[in-house]
C-alpha positions in Angstrom: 19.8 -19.5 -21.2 18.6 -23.0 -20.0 15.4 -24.4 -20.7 14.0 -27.1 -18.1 11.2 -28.9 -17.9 10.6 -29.4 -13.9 7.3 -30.6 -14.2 6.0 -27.7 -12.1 2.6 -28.0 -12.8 1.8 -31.5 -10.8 4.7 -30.7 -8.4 5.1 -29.4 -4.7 6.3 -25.7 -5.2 8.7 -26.6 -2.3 10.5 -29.2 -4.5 10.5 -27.5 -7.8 12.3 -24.8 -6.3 14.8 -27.8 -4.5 15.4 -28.7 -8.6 16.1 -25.5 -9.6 18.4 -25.1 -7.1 20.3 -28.0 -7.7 21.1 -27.5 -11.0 24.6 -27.0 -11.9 24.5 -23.6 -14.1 26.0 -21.2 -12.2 23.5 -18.9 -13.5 19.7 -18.7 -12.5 18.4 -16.4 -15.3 14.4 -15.0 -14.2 13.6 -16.3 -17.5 14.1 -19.8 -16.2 11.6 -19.4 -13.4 9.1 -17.6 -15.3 9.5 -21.2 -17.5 9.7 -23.7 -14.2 6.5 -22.5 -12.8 4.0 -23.0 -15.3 0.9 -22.0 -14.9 1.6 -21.4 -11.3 3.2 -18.4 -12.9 2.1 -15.0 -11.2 1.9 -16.9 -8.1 4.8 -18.7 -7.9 6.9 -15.5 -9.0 5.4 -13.2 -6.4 6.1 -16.2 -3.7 9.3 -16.5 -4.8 10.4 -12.6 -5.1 8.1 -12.1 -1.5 10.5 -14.0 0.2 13.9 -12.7 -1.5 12.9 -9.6 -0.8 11.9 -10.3 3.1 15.1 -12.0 3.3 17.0 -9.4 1.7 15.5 -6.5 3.6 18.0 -5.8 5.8 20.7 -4.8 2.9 20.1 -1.5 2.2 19.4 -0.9 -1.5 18.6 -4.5 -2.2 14.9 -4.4 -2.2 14.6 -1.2 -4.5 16.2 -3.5 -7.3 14.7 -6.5 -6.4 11.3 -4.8 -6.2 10.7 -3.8 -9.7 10.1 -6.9 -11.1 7.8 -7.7 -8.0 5.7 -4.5 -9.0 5.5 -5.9 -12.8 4.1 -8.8 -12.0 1.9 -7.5 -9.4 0.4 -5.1 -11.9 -0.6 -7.8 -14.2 -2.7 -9.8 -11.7 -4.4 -6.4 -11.1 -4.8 -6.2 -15.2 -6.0 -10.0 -15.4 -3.5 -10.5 -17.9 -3.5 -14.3 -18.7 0.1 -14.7 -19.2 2.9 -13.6 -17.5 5.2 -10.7 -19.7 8.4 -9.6 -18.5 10.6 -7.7 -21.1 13.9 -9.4 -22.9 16.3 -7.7 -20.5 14.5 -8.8 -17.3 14.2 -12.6 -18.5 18.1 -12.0 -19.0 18.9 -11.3 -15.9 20.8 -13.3 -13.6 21.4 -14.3 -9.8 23.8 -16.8 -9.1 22.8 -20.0 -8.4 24.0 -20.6 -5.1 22.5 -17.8 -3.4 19.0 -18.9 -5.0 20.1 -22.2 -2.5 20.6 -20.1 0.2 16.7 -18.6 0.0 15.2 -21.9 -0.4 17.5 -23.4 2.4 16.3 -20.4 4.3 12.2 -21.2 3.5 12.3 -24.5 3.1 11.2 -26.5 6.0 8.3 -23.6 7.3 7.0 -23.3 3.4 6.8 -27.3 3.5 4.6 -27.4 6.5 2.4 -24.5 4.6 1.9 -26.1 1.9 1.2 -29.6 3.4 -1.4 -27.8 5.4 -3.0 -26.2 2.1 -5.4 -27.3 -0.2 -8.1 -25.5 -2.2 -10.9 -23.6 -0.5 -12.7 -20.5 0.2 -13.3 -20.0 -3.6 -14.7 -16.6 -3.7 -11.4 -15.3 -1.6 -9.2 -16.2 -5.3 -12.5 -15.6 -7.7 -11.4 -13.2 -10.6 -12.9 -9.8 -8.6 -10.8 -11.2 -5.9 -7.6 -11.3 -8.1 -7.7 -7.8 -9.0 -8.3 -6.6 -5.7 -5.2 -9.0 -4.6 -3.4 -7.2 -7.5 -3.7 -3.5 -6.5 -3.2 -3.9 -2.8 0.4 -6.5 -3.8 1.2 -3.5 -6.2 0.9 -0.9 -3.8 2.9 -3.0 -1.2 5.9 -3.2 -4.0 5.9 0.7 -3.9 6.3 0.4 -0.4 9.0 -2.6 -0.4 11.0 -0.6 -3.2 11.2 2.7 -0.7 15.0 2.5 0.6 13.1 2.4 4.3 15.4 0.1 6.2 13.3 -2.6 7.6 10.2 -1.1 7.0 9.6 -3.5 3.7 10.0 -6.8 5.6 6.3 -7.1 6.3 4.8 -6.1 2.7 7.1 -8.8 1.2 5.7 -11.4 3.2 2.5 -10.3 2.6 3.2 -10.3 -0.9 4.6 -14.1 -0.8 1.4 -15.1 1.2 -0.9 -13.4 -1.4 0.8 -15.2 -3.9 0.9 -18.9 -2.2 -2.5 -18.4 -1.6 -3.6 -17.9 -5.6 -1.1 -20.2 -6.5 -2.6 -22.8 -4.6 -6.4 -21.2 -4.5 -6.1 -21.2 -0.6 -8.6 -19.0 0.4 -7.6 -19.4 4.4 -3.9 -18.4 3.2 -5.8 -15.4 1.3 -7.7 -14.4 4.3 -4.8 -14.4 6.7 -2.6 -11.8 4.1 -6.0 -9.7 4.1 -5.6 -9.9 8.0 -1.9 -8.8 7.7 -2.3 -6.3 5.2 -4.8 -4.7 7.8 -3.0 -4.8 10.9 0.2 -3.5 9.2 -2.1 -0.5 7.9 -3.5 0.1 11.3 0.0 0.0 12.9 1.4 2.8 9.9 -1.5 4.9 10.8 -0.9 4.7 14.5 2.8 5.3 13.8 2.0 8.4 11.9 -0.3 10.1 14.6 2.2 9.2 17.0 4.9 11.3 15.3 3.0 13.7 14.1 1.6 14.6 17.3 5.2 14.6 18.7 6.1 16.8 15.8 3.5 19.0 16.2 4.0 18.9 20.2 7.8 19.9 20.1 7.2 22.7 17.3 5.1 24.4 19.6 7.3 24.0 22.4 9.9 25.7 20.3 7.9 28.4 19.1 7.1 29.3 22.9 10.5 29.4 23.9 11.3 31.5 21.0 8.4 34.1 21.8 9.9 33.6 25.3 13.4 34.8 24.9 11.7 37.6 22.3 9.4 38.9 25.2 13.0 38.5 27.4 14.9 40.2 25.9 12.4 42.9 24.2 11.0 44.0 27.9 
């Protein structure tokens, strides 16, 4: 497994994951992210598997598998852990190269813009209470990405990248606007569930009328 030194650390995100991309392996192990990133680390990683997973929504299946290491890392923000642990056969696995291309092709040009528009602020929004708080609410929005809903994970995953670019760069306006997300998509499930569960409730009855109905009918 290849071991590169992309200088991640005093680099634009955007164009350590252009370098990664353009090296000529055919194979992008995870282990070779978890290594480009640096310290960027749990950041970086839940930007990177936020978007896959967003873009590979649609393909049913996809973002059950995709989603577990997403939930792993997730889970150790909430812990505080100070490095990032992923077991042997995770840090094996592979993805070829050339569809990592296809992401960053994909991402590119709107997370450029982002990040030129970033910058540190906000402090107490990535403070160490903050993290763990991040950490819970990205974990339970991995459950919800790795639930074979089709198209229902599209929105958690970005919410996931966005939590993730915002610790990564300690852009407490990028934190805020997940937060914001996060809320509106909860509000929006809730209002979805009344809805149906009214309806549910609404043609049950309507069935259970008719039945008594076509009882009384046929009983007189």
């Amino acid at each position: 497994m290849p071991d590169y030194d992309y200088q991640s650390d005093v680099r634009p995100f955007s164009r350590v994951l252009e370098d990664i991309g353009a090296k000529e392996d055919e194979k992008l192990y995870l282990g070779e992210l978890v290594n480009a990133f640096g310290e960027r680390g749990f950041g970086a990683l839940m930007v990177f598997f936020g978007l896959v997973n967003a873009i590979a929504s649609p393909i049913p299946g996809s973002t059950t598998v995709l989603g577990a290491p997403m939930l792993l890392i997730c889970l150790q923000v909430a812990f505080r852990r100070d490095q990032l642990w992923m077991p042997k056969w995770a840090l094996r696995s592979s993805l070829p190269r050339e569809n990592f291309r296809g992401v960053v092709a994909r991402v590119r040009k709107p997370l450029g813009i982002i990040e030129r528009l970033s910058k540190p602020r906000l402090g107490f929004m990535s403070s160490e209470a903050a993290e763990v708080l991040i950490g819970v609410t990205a974990s339970i929005l991995s459950i919800l990405v790795m639930l074979p809903l089709f198209g229902a994970n599209l929105f958690p995953s970005l919410f996931i990248a966005l939590f993730g670019f915002g610790l990564m760069q300690r852009d407490g306006v990028a934190i805020g606007v997940a937060w914001v997300g996060v809320a509106g998509f909860g509000v929006f499930v809730w209002v979805a569930w009344e809805l149906i569960s009214r309806l549910f409730l609404a043609s049950t009855g309507m069935w259970q009328s008719a039945w008594q109905w076509v009882v009384a009918l046929f009983g007189g």
